[in-house]
N, C-alpha and C positions, 0 to 999 in steps of 0.2 A: 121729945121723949127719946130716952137709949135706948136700942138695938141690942142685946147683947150678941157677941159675935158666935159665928158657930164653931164648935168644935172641927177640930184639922181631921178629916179620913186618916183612917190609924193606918190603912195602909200605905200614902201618900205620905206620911207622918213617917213612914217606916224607912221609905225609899228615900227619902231627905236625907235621912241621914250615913245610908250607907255610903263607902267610899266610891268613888267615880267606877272602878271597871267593877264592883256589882250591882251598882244602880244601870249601869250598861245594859249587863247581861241579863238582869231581873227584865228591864222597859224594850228589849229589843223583840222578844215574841212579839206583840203588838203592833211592830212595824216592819220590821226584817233590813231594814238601813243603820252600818252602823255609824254612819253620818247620822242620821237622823238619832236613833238615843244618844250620840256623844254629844250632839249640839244641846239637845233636851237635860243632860245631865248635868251640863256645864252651868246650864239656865239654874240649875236650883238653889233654893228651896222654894216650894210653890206652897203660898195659906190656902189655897183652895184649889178645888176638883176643875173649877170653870178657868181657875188660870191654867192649869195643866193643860187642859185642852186644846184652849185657845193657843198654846204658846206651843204645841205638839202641831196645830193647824199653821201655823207660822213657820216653824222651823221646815215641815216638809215641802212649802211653797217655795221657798227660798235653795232647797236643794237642785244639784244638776241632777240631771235626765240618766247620768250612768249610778245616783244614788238611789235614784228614783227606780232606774234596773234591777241593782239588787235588791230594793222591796220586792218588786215582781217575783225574781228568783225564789222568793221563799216560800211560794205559793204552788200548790200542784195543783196540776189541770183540774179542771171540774168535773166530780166522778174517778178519780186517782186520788191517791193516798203517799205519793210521794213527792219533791221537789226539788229541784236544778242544786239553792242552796237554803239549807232551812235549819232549824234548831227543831230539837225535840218537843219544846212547847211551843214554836211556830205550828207545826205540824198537825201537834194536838188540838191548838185552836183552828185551824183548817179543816178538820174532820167533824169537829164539834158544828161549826158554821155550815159544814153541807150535810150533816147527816139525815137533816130532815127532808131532804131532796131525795124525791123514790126515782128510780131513774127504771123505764123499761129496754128492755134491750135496743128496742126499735129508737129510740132516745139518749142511749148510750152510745149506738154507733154514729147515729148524725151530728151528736156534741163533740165524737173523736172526729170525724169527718171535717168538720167545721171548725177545730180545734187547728187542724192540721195546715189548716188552708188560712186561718188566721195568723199560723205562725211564719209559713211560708214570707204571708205579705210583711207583716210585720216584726218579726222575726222575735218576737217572745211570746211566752202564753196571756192568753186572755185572762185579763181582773174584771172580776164584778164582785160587788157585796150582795154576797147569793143569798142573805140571811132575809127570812123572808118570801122568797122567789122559788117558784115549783122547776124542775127541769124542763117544762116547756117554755115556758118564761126567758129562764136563762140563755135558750138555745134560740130565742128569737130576738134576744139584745146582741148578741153574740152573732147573729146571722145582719142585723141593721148595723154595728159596729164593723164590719168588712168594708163595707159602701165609705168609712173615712178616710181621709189621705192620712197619710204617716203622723204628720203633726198635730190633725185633731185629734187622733186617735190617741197620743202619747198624754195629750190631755184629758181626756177621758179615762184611761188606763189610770192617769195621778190621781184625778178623779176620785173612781172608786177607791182606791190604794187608801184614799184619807178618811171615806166611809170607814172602810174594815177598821181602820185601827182606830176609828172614835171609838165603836161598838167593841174593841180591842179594851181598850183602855177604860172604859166603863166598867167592861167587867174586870177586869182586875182589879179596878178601884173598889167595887162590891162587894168583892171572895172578903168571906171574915177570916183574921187571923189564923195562921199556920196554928 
């Protein structure tokens, strides 16, 4: 028996066909490397949502540690609303992914506190894919993530990095047409 195939994400559908630097700058929120969208755009055109993925999870493994840096850069601390280096719809999908986190003061200063001393060690701010996760939570991965050397840490850090922009790229692929 045939399968018939399923229709292409019209957004996915959409981005295919745009030229390379706005297919860039459309898929770059989602990641904040622009190794990573250049490599991802270059890859196009994708029939499917699960090769985009898959092929978004590929390319960000395969990047260096200073592209992998400026993902991180695009991200503000947790409980901040600003970042080192971000886009305006980085930013937005940042706010959107912590808003649901209530933060008390008493939890605002221990995540700065702990922030502080994370960046110290390791000298960039702390990633996690907060979505989901209450401020206590977050301030207690963030407090066990101190305890790694440099190098597990930076894996861990890629880690979540490829979380956020799965859940990145989901929802972009969702939003119905402009």
């Amino acid at each position: 028996m045939m399968t018939r195939a399923q229709p292409l994400n019209p957004t996915l559908a959409k981005w295919n066909e745009l030229d390379a630097p706005s297919a860039i700058e459309t898929i770059l929120p989602c990641n904040g490397s622009q190794a990573w969208a250049s490599k991802l755009t270059a890859l196009r055109p994708f029939r499917a949502v699960a090769d985009l993925t898959s092929t978004a999870d590929l390319v960000w493994r395969a990047l260096s540690a200073s592209d992998w840096q400026q993902a991180f850069d695009s991200h503000p601390r947790i409980g901040e609303h600003h970042a080192k280096a971000a886009t305006t719809a980085s930013l937005a999908l940042s706010s959107a992914e912590q808003s649901a986190v209530q933060l008390t003061a008493e939890t605002q200063a221990a995540l700065a506190a702990t922030n502080r001393a994370y960046e110290e060690k390791f000298n960039r701010i702390f990633i996690v894919c907060a979505t989901g996760k209450s401020a206590a939570e977050m301030l207690a991965i963030l407090q066990h993530r101190l305890t790694n050397d440099p190098s597990t840490e930076l894996l861990e850090a890629a880690e979540q990095q490829r979380q956020i922009t799965q859940l990145r790229l989901r929802k972009w692929l969702a939003e119905p047409d402009p």
